[in-house]
C-alpha positions as CSV (number, residue, x, y, z in Angstrom):
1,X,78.9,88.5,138.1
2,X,82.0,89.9,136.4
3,X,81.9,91.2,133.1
4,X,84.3,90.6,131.0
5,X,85.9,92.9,128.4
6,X,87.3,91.7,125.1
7,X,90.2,93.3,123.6
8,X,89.4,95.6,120.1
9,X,90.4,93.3,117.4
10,X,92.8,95.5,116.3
11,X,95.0,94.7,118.9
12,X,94.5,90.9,118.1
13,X,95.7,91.7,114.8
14,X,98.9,93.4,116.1
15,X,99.5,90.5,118.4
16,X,99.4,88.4,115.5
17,X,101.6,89.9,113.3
18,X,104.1,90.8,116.2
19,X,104.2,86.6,116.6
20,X,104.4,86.1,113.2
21,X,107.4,88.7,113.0
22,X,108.9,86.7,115.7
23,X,108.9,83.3,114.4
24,X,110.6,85.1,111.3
25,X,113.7,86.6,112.7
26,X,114.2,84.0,115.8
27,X,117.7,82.8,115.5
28,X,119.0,85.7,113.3
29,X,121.9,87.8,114.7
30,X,121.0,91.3,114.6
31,X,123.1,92.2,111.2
32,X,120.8,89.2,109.4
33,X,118.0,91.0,110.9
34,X,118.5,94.7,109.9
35,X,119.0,93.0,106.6
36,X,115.4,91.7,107.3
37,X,114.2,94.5,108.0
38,X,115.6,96.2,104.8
39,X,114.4,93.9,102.7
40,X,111.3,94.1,103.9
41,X,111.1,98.0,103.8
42,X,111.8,97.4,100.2
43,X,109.0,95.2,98.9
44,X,107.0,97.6,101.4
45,X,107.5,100.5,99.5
46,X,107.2,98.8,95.9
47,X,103.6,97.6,96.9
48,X,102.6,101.6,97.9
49,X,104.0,102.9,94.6
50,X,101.9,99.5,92.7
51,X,98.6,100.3,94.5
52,X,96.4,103.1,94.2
53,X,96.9,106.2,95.3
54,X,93.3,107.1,96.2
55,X,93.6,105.6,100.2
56,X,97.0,108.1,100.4
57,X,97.1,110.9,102.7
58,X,98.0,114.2,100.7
């Protein structure tokens, strides 16, 4: 009988979002995209500086 190994579900999780990316930016041309991408960056970094900084590596 073989056993049968299941991925961590870490990697699900990066699956996922990869998809999820995917579905977002099908269709764009790759300047709407970098302007994706920038956008994104941006609300990124305004969440970090919102949250607190006690999970932030010195």
């Amino acid at each position: 009988m073989a056993t049968m190994t299941r991925e961590p579900e870490c990697v699900l999780l990066k699956r996922r979002g990869a998809e999820h990316v995917e579905k977002l930016i099908e269709g764009m041309s790759l300047q709407e995209q970098l302007t994706f991408w920038r956008k994104r960056t941006e609300i990124m970094l305004e969440r970090q500086k919102q949250s607190p900084q006690k999970n932030r590596l010195a």
